[in-house]
C-alpha positions, 0 to 999 in steps of 0.5 A: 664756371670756374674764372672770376667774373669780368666786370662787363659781364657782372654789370650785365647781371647787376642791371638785369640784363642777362638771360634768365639761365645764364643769370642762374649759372653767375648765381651759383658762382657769385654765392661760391665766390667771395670775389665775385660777390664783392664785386657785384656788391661793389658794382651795385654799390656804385650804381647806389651812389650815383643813383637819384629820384626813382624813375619818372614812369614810376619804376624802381631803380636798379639800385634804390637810392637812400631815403627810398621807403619800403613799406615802414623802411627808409633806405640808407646804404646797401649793405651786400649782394648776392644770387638772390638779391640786393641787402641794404641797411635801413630805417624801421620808422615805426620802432626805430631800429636798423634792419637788413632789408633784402629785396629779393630777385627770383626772376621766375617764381611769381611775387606771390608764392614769393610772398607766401614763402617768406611770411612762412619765413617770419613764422620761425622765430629762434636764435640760430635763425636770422629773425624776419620782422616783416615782409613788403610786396611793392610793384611787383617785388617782394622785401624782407625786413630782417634782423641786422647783424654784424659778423661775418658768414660762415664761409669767411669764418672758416677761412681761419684756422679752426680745429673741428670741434669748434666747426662741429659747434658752430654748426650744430648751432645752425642745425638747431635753427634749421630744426626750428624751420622744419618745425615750422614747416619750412625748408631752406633749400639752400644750406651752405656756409655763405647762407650761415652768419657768425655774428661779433657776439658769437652766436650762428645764425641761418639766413638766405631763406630766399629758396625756402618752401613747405616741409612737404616737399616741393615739386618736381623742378621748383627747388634750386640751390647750390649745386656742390651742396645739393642733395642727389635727389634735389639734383634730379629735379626729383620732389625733396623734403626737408631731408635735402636739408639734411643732406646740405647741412653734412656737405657743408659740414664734411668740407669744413672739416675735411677741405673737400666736398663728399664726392671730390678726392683727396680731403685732409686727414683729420683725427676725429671720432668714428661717430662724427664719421658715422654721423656725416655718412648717415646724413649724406646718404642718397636714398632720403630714407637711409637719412636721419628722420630729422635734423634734431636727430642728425643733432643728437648724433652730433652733440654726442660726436663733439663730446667724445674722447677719442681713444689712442691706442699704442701698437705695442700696448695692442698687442700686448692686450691680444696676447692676454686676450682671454685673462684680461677680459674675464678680469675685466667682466669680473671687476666691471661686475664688482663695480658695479654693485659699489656704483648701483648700491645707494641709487635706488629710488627713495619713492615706493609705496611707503613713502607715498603713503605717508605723504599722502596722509601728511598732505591729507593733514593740511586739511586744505580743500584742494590738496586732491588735485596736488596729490595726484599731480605730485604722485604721477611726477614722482612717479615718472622720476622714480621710473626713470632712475631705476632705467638709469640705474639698469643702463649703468651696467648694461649699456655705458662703457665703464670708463664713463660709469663713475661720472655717471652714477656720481650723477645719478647718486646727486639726483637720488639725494634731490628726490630723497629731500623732496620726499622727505620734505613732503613725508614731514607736516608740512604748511599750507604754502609747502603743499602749494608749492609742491607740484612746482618742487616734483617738476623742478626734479632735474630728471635722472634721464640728463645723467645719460648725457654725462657719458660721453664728457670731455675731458675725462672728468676727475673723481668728486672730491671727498667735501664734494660727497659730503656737501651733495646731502646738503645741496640737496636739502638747499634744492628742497627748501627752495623748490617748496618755497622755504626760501629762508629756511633754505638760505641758512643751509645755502650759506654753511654751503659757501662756507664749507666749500671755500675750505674744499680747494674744489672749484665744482663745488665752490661754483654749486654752493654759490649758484644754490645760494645766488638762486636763493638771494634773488628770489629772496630780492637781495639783489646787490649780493645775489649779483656778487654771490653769481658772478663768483659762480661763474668764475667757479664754472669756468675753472671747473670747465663745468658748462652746465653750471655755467648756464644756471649761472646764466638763468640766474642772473638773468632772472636777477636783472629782469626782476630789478627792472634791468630789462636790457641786462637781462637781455645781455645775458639771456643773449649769452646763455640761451647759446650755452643752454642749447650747446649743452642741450638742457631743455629745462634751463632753455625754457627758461631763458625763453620766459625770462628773455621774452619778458624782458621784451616784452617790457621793451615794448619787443612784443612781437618778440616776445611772442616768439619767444614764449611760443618757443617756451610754449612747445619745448614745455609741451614736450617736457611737461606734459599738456597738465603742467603748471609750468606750461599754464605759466608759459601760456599766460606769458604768451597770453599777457603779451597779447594783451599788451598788444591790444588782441584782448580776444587772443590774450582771452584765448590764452588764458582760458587755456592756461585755467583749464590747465592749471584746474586740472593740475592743481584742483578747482580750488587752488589760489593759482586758479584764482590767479588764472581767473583775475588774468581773464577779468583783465582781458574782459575789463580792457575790453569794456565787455564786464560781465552784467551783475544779472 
């Protein structure tokens, strides 16, 4: 169907009047149509306002009037209309809220599978995913109760002149929604721009999980979707998986960018990187097989896309370069060697057998009755860590192009120097709290492994600065005095930072002083300054054009606003960094919006949203950590408080237990956070009224 609709025929189809197949045909239309969706939403708008009390025989209207309740939801209007259902803004009369809630039409699948598919909905809970807070079954339908946002889809979105990276970002963004509903074993079925929103705050988000089904595969027959968007096997009728996904995602993507489908002529030439172009090629495959294995895999090879340089060569200048061929490479290799040698030469790993040995003795110093259980865990970190910048420090010269070497030992060097002041914090006698404290300071180590990431910045970065080289020792030095809890100590360092850098004329490091001693402040609870001290920081990053160290502005102030009992500021800015630390890809910083963001909710009374949010936390820390990480213990007794806060003393319990064992293992039997643990669990026994007999 190529024609908009007439308005006799999309009154049909808003009255449920039309043959099942041909129904299916205006669908596709309406979801390819911006006219003809706002048509039927008009129709169906109209059919609203003229609609009153349900029918006397008890049916639903077509259009449900206001004041109508679904479950716990009072409707007020609606909201839009499309293939799979009405939408319409209504009441939540429980938590007081505005909600999208969406009565979903699937004239062939029965209410319960439609039931079943959309709790399996609500289970994915991410900020690239339209949040789903309930689903209703009444009179044979099935309504979800989702997030309500203001913005626009992403099909309107485009509709704007927008250059292809910042079509790659938004839709790098929706892939990370969609790997979190792989994740949760759900697949969409149905990835086009109409079925992506661009809300007012920026932030993508995925919705229209109305063709969602298991990530094992559907059978034969029961997928349906868009057909310009389809994966060929989806076409076929044939089983698909979550690599129909995939394959929708790339289509999608291609058009954005290049104005036509993968398979129709004549797209417009736009320069981008050959590894966008290898990238797409990959994902839109038509053997599933020759996909990626998985969205966070497309994601990996996208992320890198968006940063690369893209290289002009002049023709002159080529065939100057052909000419001298032989001469210029053997120039080349000789100097990339030399330089090498320079870059590699203070990157060696300040951890080998010496240095473990003696801090070994000076942790056996402290006499502490626990201090077994931390050594082994602080050894096996630094271990990992030691191992990791020796691969990174092989890589440099083997495997990252030589324009891209400088940054990244820069880098490299900066993690040796966190390492070489851990170590040489720890090599030192030390207290009782420093030892405590030490397993905390090994997994705050930022891994060697991110400088790999560096590689492929944009634009070319400039070379640090003198002041910046000679302040790195002094970061570092803040970094250790911090991660071990020497908070006072550490804030004489922070401030001769600041000092010094307002006399280097170097933005970067401006901003690096002022998030070291913004950290500092807020753990230190001066808040007023911390706050002064990190939005200084902020307009530091944002001259520097550094995003990662915008991010741990982000975290900090985030962190600020929740321990001074801000808790909707905190949300603010969690809503704003969480994006920025998924765009930039660091993991360590997005596990940390998660905890603070979901306590902030949680003091909201947001428990089910926490929840979510510290399950988020729960498996990212997993991956990051290992099952024996503190910072995983902390992670799940987050999730273990929310429980309990919402009076599942036996889950809380659960979680709890789990976090002990964890944190026993770790730390020792006798260390005072496994006495923490224990209290935890006491409070669940004690709200429970199930004390223990003194016998």
């Amino acid at each position: 169907m190529s024609s908009h609709l007439t308005a006799e025929l999309a009154a049909h189809y808003v009255d449920h009047e039309l043959p099942e197949v041909e129904a299916r045909v205006l669908e596709d239309h309406i979801d390819a149509c911006d006219t003809c969706r706002e048509l039927i939403s008009a129709l169906a708008k109209a059919r609203w306002s003229l609609s009153g009390d349900d029918d006397d025989d008890g049916e639903l209207p077509t259009v449900l009037p206001r004041g109508k309740v679904i479950g716990q939801f009072e409707i007020d209007r609606p909201l839009d209309a499309g293939g799979m259902g009405m939408v319409y803004v209504a009441r939540d009369l429980r938590l007081e809220r505005d909600v999208a809630l969406k009565a979903i039409r699937n004239v062939k699948a029965d209410p319960a599978q439609l039931l079943a598919e959309a709790r399996a909905m609500a289970r994915v809970a991410h900020p690239n995913v339209v949040a789903v807070y309930d689903v209703v079954e009444l009179d044979g339908s099935v309504y979800l109760a989702m997030e309500l946002v203001a913005g626009v889809s992403l099909r309107r979105w485009l509709d704007e002149t927008r250059s292809w990276r910042a079509v790659l970002d938004a839709f790098i963004a929706a892939g990370a929604g969609l790997a979190a509903a792989h994740a949760a074993n759900v697949v969409h079925g149905d990835i086009k721009p109409a079925n992506i929103l661009v809300g007012n705050d920026g932030r993508v988000r995925i919705t229209d999980f109305g063709l969602a089904t298991s990530s094992e595969g559907s059978p034969s027959g029961e997928m349906r979707g868009t057909q310009a968007y389809m994966s060929p096997e989806q076409r076929a009728g044939a089983p698909c998986d979550a690599r129909a996904d995939q394959y929708a995602l790339c289509a999608s993507l291609y058009a954005a960018i290049f104005g036509a489908l993968p398979d129709e002529p004549n797209p417009r030439r736009v320069r981008v990187p050959r590894s966008l172009r290898r990238a797409l090629a990959r994902g839109l495959a038509r053997d599933p097989d020759g996909r990626f294995a998985s969205i966070a895999d497309l994601l990996r090879a996208l992320r890198s896309a968006a940063s690369q340089r893209r290289r002009t060569i002049a023709f002159g200048v080529a065939a100057i370069a052909i000419v001298a061929a032989g001469t210029f490479y053997l120039g080349v290799h000789r100097r990339d060697a030399k330089q090498c040698d320079v870059l590699t030469a203070p990157l060696a790993s300040p951890w080998d057998e010496s240095t473990k040995f003696a801090v070994r003795r000076s942790f056996q110093a402290t006499k502490l009755n626990f201090i077994g259980g931390i050594t082994e865990r602080v050894e096996a970190n630094l271990d990992r860590w030691s191992q990791q910048l020796h691969d990174m420090r092989d890589t440099l010269c083997t495997d990252v192009e030589s324009a891209q070497r400088t940054r990244m030992a820069a880098c490299l060097e900066e993690r040796a120097k966190e390492g070489r002041a851990i170590i040489g914090l720890f090599q030192d006698t030390i207290d009782a709290s420093s030892v405590m404290n030490a397993v905390a300071a090994t997994e705050q180590l930022p891994p060697p492994t991110r400088c790999r990431e560096l590689v492929v910045v944009e634009p070319p970065p400039a070379a640090p600065s003198e002041a910046r080289r000679a302040a790195s020792d002094q970061l570092a030095k803040a970094f250790a005095l911090m991660a071990a809890g020497k908070w006072k100590e550490a804030l004489v360092v922070n401030r001769e930072l600041v000092a010094a850098a307002g006399k280097s004329g170097d933005p970067h490091l401006e901003g690096a002083a002022r998030v070291s001693l913004g950290r500092n402040l807020v753990n230190l609870s001066n808040f007023d300054e911390a706050q002064t001290v990190l939005l200084e920081a902020l307009k530091f990053a944002e001259l520097a054009r550094e995003d990662r160290q915008r991010v741990q502005v982000l975290v900090n102030l985030t962190t600020l606003e929740y321990r001074r009992g801000q808790h909707a500021a905190a949300l603010v800015y969690y809503q704003i960094g969480l994006p920025a630390a998924l765009r930039v890809g660091d993991r360590y910083l997005e596990t940390e919006f998660y905890i603070v963001g979901g306590s902030s909710m949680l003091q909201q009374s947001r428990v089910k949203e926490a929840q979510a949010m510290f399950e988020q936390a729960i498996a990212l820390r997993r991956t990051l950590y290992g099952d024996k990480s503190p910072r995983l213990a902390a992670a799940i007794t987050a999730l273990g408080n929310a429980y309990a806060m919402e009076g599942d003393l036996e889950r809380a319990k659960r979680e709890h237990v789990q976090a002990l064992e964890i944190t026993r293992n770790a730390l020792g039997a006798m260390h005072p956070d496994v006495a923490t643990m224990h209290g935890n669990i006491g409070c669940d026994e004690l709200y429970a009224l199930r004390l223990p007999s003194p016998h």
